[in-house]
KEFI-190438 format. One record per atom (N, C-alpha, C): x, y, z. Coordinates in steps of 0.001 Angstrom, whole numbers, plus 500000, padded with zeros to 6 digits. Layout:
BEGIN
XYZ...
END
This chain:
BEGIN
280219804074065856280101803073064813278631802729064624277896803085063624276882802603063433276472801527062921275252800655063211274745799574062722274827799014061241275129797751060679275141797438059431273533796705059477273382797232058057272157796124057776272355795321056243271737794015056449272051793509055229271099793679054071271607793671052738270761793791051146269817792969050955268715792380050393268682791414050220267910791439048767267922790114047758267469790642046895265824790584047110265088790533045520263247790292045845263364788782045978263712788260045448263733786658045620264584786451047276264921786514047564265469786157048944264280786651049709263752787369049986262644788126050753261432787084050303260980787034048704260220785930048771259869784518049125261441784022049302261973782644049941261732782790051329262239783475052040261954783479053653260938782694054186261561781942055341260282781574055771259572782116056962260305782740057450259783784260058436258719785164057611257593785808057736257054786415057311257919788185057133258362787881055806259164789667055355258286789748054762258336791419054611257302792063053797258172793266053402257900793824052326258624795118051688258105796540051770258587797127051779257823798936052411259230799796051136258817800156050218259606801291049458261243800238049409261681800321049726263561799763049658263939799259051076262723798798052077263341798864053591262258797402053745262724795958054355262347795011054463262311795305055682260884794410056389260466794111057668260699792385058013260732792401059152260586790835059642259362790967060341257333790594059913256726791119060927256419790162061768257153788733061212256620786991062577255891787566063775256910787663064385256495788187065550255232788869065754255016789767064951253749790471064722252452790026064530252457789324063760251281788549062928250171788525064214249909787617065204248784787756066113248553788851066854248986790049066720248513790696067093247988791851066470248667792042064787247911793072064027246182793087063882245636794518063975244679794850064262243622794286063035244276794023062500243382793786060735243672792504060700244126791475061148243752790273061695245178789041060658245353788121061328246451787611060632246294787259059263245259787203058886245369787012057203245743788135056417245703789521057285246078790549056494247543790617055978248298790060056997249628790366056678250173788712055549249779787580056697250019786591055666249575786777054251248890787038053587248883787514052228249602788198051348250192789035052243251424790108051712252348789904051764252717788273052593254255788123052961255219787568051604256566788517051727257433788245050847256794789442049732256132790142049921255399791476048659255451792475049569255869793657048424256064795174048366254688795384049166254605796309049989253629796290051323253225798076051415253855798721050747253751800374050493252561800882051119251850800225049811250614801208049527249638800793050932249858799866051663249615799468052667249959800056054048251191800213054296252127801183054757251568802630055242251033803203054148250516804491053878249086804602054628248652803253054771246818802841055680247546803238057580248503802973057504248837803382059097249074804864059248248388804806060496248597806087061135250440806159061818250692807696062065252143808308062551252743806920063717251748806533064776252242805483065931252471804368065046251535804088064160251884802637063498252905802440062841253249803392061728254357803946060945255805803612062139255343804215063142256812804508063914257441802974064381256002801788064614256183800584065601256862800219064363256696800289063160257017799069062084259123799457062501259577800181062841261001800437063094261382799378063668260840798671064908261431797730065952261562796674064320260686796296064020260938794880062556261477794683061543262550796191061479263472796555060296264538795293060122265022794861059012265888793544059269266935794353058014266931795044056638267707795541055955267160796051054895267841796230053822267363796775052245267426795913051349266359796173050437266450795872049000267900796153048482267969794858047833269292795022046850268852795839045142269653797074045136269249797293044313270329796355043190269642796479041758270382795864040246272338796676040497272311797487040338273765797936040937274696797607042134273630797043043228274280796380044424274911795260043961274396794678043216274570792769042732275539792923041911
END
């Protein structure tokens, strides 16, 4: 039985008060994260609750891989709703 994850829409992700951030259709939770990213906590607070991609793409293969542990669910797409 594999894991469920929940939809969520862009407005729910923007409401949060956990720091989410968006990567392509796959939401992060990075709270936890924040003091210790290398590019310093204003990097991420700025982005929180925003599409985070092109950002995404600045990490190297290890970084790419850590963002997995902060997966929380998906974008709802217009057809989900």
């Amino acid at each position: 039985m594999g894991c469920k994850y929940s939809y969520y829409t862009r407005k729910e992700i923007e409401e949060q008060t956990d720091c989410w951030i968006l990567i392509k259709d796959k939401i992060y939770d990075v709270t936890s994260y924040i003091d210790y990213h290398p590019g310093g906590v204003d990097c991420i607070l700025t982005n929180k609750g925003k599409n985070c991609s092109e950002h995404y793409k600045m990490h190297n293969i290890i970084g790419q891989k850590t963002w997995k542990i902060y997966f929380v669910g998906f974008l709802k797409k217009y057809s989900q709703m």
